[in-house]
Structures are given as C-alpha cells and as structure tokens.
TORZA-715455 format. One record per residue (C-alpha): x, y, z; residue number from 1. Coordinates in pm, whole numbers. Each point is the difference from the previous one (the first is absolute). Layout:
TORZA-715455
(pt (X Y Z) NUM)
...
END
This chain:
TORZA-715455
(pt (-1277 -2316 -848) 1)
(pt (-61 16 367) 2)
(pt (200 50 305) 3)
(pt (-35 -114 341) 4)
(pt (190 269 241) 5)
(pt (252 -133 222) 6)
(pt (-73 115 376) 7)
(pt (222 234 135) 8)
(pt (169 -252 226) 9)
(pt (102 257 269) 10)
(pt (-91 -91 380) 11)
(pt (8 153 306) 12)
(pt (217 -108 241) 13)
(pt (-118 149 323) 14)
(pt (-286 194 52) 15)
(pt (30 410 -128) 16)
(pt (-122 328 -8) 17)
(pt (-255 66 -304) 18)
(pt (202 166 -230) 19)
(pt (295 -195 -104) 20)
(pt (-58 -185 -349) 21)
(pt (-12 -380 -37) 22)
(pt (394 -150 -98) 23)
(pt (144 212 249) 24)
(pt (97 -108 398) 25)
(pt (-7 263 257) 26)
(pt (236 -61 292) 27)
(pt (39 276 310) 28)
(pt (280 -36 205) 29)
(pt (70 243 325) 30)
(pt (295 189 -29) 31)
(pt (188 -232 239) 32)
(pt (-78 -244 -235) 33)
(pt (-289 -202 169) 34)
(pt (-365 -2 -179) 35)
(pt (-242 212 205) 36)
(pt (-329 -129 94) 37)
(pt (-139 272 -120) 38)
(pt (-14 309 -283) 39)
(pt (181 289 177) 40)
(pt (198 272 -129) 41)
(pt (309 -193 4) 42)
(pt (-81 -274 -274) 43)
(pt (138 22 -319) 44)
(pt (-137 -193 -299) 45)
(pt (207 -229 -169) 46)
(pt (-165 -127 -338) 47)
(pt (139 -311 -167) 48)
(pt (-141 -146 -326) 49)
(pt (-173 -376 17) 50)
(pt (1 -160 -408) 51)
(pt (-296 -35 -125) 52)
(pt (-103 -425 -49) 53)
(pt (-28 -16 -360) 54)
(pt (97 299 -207) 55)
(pt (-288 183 -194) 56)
(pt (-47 -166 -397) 57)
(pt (243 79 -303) 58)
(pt (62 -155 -314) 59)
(pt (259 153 -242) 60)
(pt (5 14 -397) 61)
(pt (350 -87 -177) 62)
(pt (279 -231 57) 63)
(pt (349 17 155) 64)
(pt (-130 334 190) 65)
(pt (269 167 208) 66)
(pt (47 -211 309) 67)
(pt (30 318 240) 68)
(pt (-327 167 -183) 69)
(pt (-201 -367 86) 70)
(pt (102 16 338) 71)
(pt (-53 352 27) 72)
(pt (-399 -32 -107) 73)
(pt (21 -342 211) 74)
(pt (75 223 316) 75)
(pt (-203 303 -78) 76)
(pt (-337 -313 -4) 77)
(pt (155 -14 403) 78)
(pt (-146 322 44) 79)
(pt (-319 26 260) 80)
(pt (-141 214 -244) 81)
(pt (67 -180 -326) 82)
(pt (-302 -162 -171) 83)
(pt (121 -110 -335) 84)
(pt (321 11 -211) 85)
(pt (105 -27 -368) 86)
(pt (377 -19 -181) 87)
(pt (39 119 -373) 88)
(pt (214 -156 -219) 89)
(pt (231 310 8) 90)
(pt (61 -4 364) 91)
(pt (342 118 169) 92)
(pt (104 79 329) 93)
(pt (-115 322 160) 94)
(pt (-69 174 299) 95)
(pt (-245 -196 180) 96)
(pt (-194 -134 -194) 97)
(pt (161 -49 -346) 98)
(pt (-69 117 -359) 99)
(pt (-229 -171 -162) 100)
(pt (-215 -54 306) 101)
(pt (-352 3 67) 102)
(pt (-148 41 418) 103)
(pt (-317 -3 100) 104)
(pt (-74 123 339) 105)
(pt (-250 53 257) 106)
(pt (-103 383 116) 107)
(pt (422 99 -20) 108)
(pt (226 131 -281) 109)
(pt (378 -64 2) 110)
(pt (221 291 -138) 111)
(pt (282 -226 -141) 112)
(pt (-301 -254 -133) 113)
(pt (-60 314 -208) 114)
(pt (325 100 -101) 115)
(pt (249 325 58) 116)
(pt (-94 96 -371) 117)
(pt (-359 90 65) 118)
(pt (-224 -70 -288) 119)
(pt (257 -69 -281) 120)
(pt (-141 -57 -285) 121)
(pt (8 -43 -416) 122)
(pt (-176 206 -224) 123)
(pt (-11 -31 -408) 124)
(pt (-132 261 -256) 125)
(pt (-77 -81 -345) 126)
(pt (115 308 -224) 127)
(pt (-121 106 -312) 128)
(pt (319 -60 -151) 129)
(pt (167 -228 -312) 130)
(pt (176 -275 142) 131)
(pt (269 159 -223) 132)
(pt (69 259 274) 133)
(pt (207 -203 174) 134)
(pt (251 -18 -285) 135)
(pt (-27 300 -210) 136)
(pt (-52 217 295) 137)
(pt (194 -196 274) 138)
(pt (177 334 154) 139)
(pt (-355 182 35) 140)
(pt (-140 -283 201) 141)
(pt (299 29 232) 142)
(pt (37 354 24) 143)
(pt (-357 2 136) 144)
(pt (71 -287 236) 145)
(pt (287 249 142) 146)
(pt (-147 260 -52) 147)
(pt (-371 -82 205) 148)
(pt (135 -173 291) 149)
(pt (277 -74 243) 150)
(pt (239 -298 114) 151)
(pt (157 -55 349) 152)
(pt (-99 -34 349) 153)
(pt (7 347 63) 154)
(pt (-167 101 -368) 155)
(pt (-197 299 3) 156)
(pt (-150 310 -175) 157)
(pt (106 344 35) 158)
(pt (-343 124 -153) 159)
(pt (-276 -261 171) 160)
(pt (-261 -152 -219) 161)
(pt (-337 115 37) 162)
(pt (-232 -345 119) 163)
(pt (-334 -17 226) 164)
(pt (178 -208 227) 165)
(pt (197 258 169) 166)
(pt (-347 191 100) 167)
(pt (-124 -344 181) 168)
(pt (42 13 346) 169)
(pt (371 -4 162) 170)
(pt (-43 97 361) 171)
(pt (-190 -260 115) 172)
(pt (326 -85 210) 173)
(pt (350 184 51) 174)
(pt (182 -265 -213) 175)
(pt (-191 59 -306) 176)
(pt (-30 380 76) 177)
(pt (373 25 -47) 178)
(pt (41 -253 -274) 179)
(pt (-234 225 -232) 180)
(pt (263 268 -143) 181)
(pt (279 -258 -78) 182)
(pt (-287 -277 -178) 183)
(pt (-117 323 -183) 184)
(pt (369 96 -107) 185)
(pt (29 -411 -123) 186)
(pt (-309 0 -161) 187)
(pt (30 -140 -350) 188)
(pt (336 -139 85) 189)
(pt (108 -371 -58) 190)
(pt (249 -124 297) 191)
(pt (263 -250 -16) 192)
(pt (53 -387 60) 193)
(pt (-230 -194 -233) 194)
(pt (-228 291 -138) 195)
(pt (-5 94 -365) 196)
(pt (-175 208 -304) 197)
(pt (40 -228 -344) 198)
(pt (-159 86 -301) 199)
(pt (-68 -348 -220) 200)
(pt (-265 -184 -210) 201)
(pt (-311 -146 122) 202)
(pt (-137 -234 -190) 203)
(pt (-377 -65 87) 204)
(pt (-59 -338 -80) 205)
(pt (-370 -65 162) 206)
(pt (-294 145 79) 207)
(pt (-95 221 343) 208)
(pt (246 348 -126) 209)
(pt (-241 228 -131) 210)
(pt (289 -53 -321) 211)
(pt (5 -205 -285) 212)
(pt (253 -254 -28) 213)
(pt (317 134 -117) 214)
(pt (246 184 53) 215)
(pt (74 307 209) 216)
(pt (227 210 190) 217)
(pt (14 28 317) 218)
(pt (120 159 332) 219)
(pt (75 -198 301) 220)
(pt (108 109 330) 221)
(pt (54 -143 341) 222)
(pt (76 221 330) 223)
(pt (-181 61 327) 224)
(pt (-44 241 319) 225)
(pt (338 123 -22) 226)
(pt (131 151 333) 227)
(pt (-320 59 166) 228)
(pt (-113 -304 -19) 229)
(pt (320 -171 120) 230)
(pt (20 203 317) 231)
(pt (-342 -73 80) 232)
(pt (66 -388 -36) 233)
(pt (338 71 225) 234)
(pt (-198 197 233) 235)
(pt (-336 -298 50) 236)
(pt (249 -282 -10) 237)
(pt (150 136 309) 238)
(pt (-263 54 147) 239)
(pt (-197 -293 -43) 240)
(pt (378 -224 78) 241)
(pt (32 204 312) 242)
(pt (-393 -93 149) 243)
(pt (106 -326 -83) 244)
(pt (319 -95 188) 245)
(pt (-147 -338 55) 246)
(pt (13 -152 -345) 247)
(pt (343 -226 -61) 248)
(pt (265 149 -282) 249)
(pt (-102 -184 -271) 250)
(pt (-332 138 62) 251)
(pt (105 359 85) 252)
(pt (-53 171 -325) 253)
(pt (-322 -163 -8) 254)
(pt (-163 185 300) 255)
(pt (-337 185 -91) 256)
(pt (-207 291 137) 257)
(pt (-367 -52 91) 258)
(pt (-231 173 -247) 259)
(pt (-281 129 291) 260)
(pt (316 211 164) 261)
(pt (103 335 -56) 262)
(pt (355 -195 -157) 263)
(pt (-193 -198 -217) 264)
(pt (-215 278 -146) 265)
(pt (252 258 -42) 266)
(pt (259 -249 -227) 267)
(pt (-282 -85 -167) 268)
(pt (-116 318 -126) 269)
(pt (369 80 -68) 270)
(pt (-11 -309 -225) 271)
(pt (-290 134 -172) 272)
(pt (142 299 -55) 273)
(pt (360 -143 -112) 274)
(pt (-315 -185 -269) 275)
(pt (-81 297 -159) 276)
(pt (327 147 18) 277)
(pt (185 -273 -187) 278)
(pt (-307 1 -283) 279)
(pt (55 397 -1) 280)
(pt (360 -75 -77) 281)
(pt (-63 -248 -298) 282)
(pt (-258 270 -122) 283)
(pt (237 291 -8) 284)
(pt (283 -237 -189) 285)
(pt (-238 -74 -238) 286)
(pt (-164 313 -81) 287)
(pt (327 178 -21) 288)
(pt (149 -263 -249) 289)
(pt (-305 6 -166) 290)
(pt (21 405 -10) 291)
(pt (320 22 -104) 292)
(pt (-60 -240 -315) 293)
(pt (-323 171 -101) 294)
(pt (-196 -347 -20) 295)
(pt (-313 -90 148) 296)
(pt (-73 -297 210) 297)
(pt (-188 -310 -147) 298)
(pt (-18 -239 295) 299)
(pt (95 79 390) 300)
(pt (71 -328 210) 301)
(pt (169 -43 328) 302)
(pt (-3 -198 356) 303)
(pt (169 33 323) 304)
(pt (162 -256 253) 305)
(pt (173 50 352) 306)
(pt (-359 99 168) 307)
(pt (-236 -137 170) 308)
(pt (-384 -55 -77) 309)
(pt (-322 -46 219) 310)
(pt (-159 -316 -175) 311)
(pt (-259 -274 111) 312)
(pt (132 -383 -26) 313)
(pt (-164 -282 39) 314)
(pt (-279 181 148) 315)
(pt (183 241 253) 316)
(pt (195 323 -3) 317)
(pt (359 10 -26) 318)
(pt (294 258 -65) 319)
(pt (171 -151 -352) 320)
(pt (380 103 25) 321)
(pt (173 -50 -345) 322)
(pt (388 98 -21) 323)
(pt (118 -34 -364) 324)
(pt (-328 -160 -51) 325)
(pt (-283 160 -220) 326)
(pt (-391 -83 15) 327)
(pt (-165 -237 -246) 328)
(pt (-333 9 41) 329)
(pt (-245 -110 -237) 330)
(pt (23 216 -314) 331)
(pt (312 240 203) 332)
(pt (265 107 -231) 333)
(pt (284 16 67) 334)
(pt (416 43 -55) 335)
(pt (269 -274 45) 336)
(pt (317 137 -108) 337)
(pt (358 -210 -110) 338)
(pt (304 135 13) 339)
(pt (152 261 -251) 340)
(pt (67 -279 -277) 341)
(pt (-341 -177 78) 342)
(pt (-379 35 -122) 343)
(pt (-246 187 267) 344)
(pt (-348 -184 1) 345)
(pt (-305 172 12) 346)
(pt (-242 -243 162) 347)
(pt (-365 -66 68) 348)
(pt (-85 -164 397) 349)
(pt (-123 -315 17) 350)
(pt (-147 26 359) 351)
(pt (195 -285 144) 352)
(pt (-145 6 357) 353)
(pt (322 -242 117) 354)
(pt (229 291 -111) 355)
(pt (-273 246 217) 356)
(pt (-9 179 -368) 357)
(pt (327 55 10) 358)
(pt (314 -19 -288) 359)
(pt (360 25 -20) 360)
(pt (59 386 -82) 361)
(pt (363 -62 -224) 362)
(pt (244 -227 -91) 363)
(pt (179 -12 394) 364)
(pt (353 -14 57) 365)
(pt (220 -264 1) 366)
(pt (320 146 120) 367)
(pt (78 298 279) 368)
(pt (149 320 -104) 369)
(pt (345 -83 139) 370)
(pt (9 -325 -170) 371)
(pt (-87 174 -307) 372)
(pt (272 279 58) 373)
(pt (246 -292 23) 374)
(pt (-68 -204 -260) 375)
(pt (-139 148 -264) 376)
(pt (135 256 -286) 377)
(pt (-168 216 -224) 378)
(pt (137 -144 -348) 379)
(pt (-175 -340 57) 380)
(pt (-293 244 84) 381)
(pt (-6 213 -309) 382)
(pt (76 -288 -177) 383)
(pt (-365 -131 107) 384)
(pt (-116 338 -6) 385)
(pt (100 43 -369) 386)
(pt (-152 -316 -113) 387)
(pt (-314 91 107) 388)
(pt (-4 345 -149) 389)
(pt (4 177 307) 390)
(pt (207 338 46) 391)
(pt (74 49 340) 392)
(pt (30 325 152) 393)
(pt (124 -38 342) 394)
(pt (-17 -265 257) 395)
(pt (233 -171 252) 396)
(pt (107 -308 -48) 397)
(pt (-219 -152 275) 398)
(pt (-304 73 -220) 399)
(pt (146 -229 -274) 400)
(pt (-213 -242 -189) 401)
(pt (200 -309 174) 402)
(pt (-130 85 366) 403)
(pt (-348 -47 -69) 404)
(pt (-197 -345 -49) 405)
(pt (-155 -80 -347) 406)
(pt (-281 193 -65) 407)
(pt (-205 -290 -235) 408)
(pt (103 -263 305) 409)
(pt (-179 241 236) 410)
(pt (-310 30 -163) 411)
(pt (-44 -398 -130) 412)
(pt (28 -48 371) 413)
(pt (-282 227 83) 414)
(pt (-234 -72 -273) 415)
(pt (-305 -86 178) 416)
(pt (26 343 147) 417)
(pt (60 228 -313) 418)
(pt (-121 -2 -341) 419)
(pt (247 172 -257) 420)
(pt (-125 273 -208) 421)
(pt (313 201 -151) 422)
(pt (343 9 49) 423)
(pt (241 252 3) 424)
(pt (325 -8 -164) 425)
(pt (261 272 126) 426)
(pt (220 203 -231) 427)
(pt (102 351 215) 428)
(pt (97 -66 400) 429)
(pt (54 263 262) 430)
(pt (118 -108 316) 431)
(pt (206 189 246) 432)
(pt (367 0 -52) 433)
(pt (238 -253 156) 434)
(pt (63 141 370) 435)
(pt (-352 77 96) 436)
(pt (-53 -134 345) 437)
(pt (-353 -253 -82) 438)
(pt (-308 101 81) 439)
(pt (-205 -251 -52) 440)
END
C-alpha cells in the first residue's frame, strides 16, 4: 500500500529572515507599537502557527476508538513535521499524542510522541519448570516475586544489582549525570500504575518458539525507565513546548525538537540510554527470579514500546514514534498483554506497511483511574479473578480486569498485522498496592 504525502500547507505571509520554519508567521512590531521598516535592535519576533491544508495520512485499526484518542492522532497529522499516522485498536487518551498511536515524522522527535515511561516494555521467560509449580508450590513462586524485585513509585534497592548498563556512558549531559545513582539504586525494580510480574501458563500453540507445542511456565513482566527516564521526558518536553510557543493548546504537548540540534541529539541519546536501561531492568527481574528458584531458562522473549525508531517508508527516512504501540515487522515477535484475568498473546508481525509495522502493545483501557476508584469494588474483582484461577497478590483497584478493553476483540481487530503464536494464561499477579501514585 502506498501513500501520497500531504504538503505541509504552511505559507508565508510576508517576506522573512532565513531561519524561521515554514507554518509559522513572523511579525515585528516597534516598541511603540508601529512595524519598523527595518530589522533593528528593537524588533521582537512574534511567531504564530498557520494549519497546515490537509493534515498528513492516517488510518486507524478497531472500532468505537476513544473519541478524544481519534482526535488526538487527527491533530498530531496537523503537525509541520508529521508524515504519516496510525491508531491501534487499543487506543486511549494520552499526552499528546495518545496510546496506541503511531507518528511518523520528518528529521524531529517529539518527547511526549515517545512517552514519559521511556522504553516500557514486556518480557517473558520460559522456565524449566512443571506447570504444577504454580499449584503445589504457589508460595515459592511468590516469595521470589517479593523477594527479587520492588513495587511503588519510589521502589528501590538497598544493595544495587550488578548490570552492564550502569558502565555505559552517563555524562554525556548533566541530566543524565545526576540521574545515574538513583536509576542504579532502582535497578531491577518494578514501579507502580499498570506494571506487573505474573507467573502463568503459556501454551505454545504454533510454530516460530524454538518450543514444542505445549505447555509451559512462564514469567511475564511489564515495567519501564523508572525515575530516570521520567525526568528526562519532563525535562525534553519542556524544552521542546517552550521553543515552541507558537503551536495552539491542543497542539502543545505535541511540540518536537529538531534532530540536527544540540536538543534533538542530546534527548535522543537519553532515549537510547533510557533503551538499554529499561531492558537492563527486565534482565535483572528475571535473572534474580530465575536465581532464586534454581531453574534455568528455556526461551527469552521480549519487546519495547514508548520509543521512537529511525525507519525508511515508502522510500524515505522517517523518525517512527510508537506510544503503547510495539513493532511488527515481518517475522518481529512480539508481546500484547490483557489484563490480570485475560490471556497475553505472543505474536508473529505481519509487516502491514498501512500500520508502518506497527501493533497494539495490550489490551488499552477503557475507563480512567478515578472512574475506576469510584465505581468499582474488589469483590466483583476477585470474583473474576477467582474464576479464572488467578491469585492476586496486590493491586489497586484501578488495575482491575473491568478497566481494560477485551483482549480477543483487540487482536481480531488487528489481524492483518499479527499472527498468533502462544498465549499466555495468568495464574500469580504482582502489581503495586492500592495507593501507588501511576506511573505509567
């Protein structure tokens, strides 16, 4: 499937200076208020944002999407910049652009197109362990949950796991200099909001595993950058909103930072960084849990979302931003989780070039927090949780299975952009405990 790109649609109202971008209008007024006839150290630029004609192409995948996350990837396809977009089928309202979206741009990156969880991601390892485990030795599986890593926002380790990452390169700028000692200290650690560690079943059901089909068990977990990674999403959002006063407040959280400058370049070597920092993470989970049960490891999988990717489309370069969105290109595998009293698919990419190889990356939510604080109470919850086998160890009630969209609905609606392969069935779930300010 081809695309023809919309042009950018911007003019220029008067004649300018070299220097200031197309979509933008540069007015200079004299301090008494009258326009000078010419540049003199009195003007002041003014810059005011021009819509582009026709927004840049998107299609989305699913129906009744969240109206506010359609019009959210409708505006972000405004954007000078913006080249392409996609909507998954589990798409909700975010920060900018929403979860579940896909952006595409030209020679800029866009901090909150990214995410302020930096490279979350969902790892699985197969253990070499009876299914049976998870009845007959229930309490072992959770002590080592407990015992290997740590809930809550401010979760951390008094004695710091040992991981490559922390001998990469910090320093490259003050922020990530002084974020080094406290990601170090969180290192292993699992967060709040909608992260988790579950042991369940995964039943392989097709080819493409390196395992027979059957049945195995399996750990699953799903965190991110912790703290470092949010401040350095706090700290390039401001900065890119604040060389962009120009762009209208629907737009706002939308504003981006040019990849040639020294902006651009420095958040996205952070991002990088926050990469390996979140995989580090997943690793030290899993090798501790994995430690502390004396098991080896049959099969490793796991893929990230809430980053962005240098990829060519339809012939041309472009920065790929997916937030709560995972890659699915030909052959990729990958992880789309459901909620605690759901299955989690492993799937194959189909290389859907509409989707710019993209796929939903869970089951998306389908009510806020506060609603869910409300509304809901934990004895219709357990209730669920019960039928389905599942022994919850601690959550809040805003990570309850009723907040999230169906899991099987999500992936029929996405079918000609993932091929299923396994599934996982959860039985143990560790989530922070009800309080936990989100982090996700």
């Amino acid at each position: 499937m081809s695309f023809i790109y919309a042009p950018l649609g911007f003019r220029c109202l008067h004649e300018t200076p070299s220097g200031y971008p197309d979509g933008m209008r540069r007015t200079l007024r004299h301090e008494n208020g009258r326009t000078p006839d010419r540049l003199g150290q009195q003007a002041q630029p003014t810059l005011s944002f021009v819509p582009r004609s026709e927004p840049a192409p998107h299609r989305q995948w699913g129906n009744n999407l969240d109206p506010a996350a359609v019009t959210q990837l409708e505006n972000a396809c405004q954007l000078p910049i913006s080249v392409r977009g996609a909507l998954m089928p589990d798409a909700h309202r975010g920060y900018g652009l929403p979860i579940g979206g896909v952006l595409a741009t030209r020679d800029a990156v866009i901090p909150y197109a990214v995410g302020v969880d930096i490279a979350c991601r969902v790892k699985m390892t197969v253990l070499d362990l009876p299914t049976s485990t998870l009845d007959v030795g229930e309490d072992r599986l959770i002590g080592a949950i407990e015992r290997e890593t740590r809930f809550g926002i401010g979760a951390s380790f008094k004695r710091k796991r040992d991981h490559e990452v922390m001998d990469a390169d910090w320093g490259f700028t003050k922020l990530t200099t002084s974020l080094r000692d406290r990601a170090w200290s969180q290192l292993g650690s699992s967060g709040s909001g909608n992260h988790f560690v579950e042991f369940g079943i995964l039943l392989v059901e097709s080819d493409g595993l390196s395992l027979e089909q059957g049945r195995y068990l399996a750990l699953l977990s799903h965190s991110g950058s912790r703290g470092a990674g949010a401040r350095i999403a706090n700290h390039y959002s401001k900065r890119a909103m604040a060389l962009h006063p120009e762009l209208p407040q629907e737009l706002r959280h939308l504003a981006w930072l040019d990849l040639a400058s020294d902006d651009g370049q420095a958040y996205w070597t952070s991002m990088e960084l926050m990469g390996q920092y979140a995989a580090a993470n997943h690793a030290c989970i899993h090798r501790h849990i994995a430690r502390h049960l004396g098991t080896e490891v049959r099969l490793d999988l796991e893929n990230h979302h809430n980053y962005a990717w240098k990829e060519t489309h339809d012939g041309a370069e472009v920065i790929v931003h997916r937030k709560g969105a995972i890659p699915a290109g030909t052959g990729a595998l990958g992880i789309i989780p459901g909620s605690m009293a759901s299955s989690t698919y492993v799937v194959r990419g189909s290389g859907n070039a509409a989707s710019m190889n993209s796929a939903a990356h869970g089951a998306g939510r389908v009510m806020s927090r506060s609603k869910a604080r409300k509304t809901l109470d934990w004895r219709d919850a357990r209730s669920r949780l019960q039928s389905r086998r599942v022994t919850l160890v601690s959550a809040g009630i805003d990570e309850a299975p009723e907040v999230y969209k169906d899991i099987d609905g999500v992936m029929a609606a996405q079918a000609d952009l993932v091929e299923p392969l396994a599934r996982f069935e959860p039985r143990i779930v560790k989530m922070a405990p009800s309080g936990e300010p989100p982090e996700d």
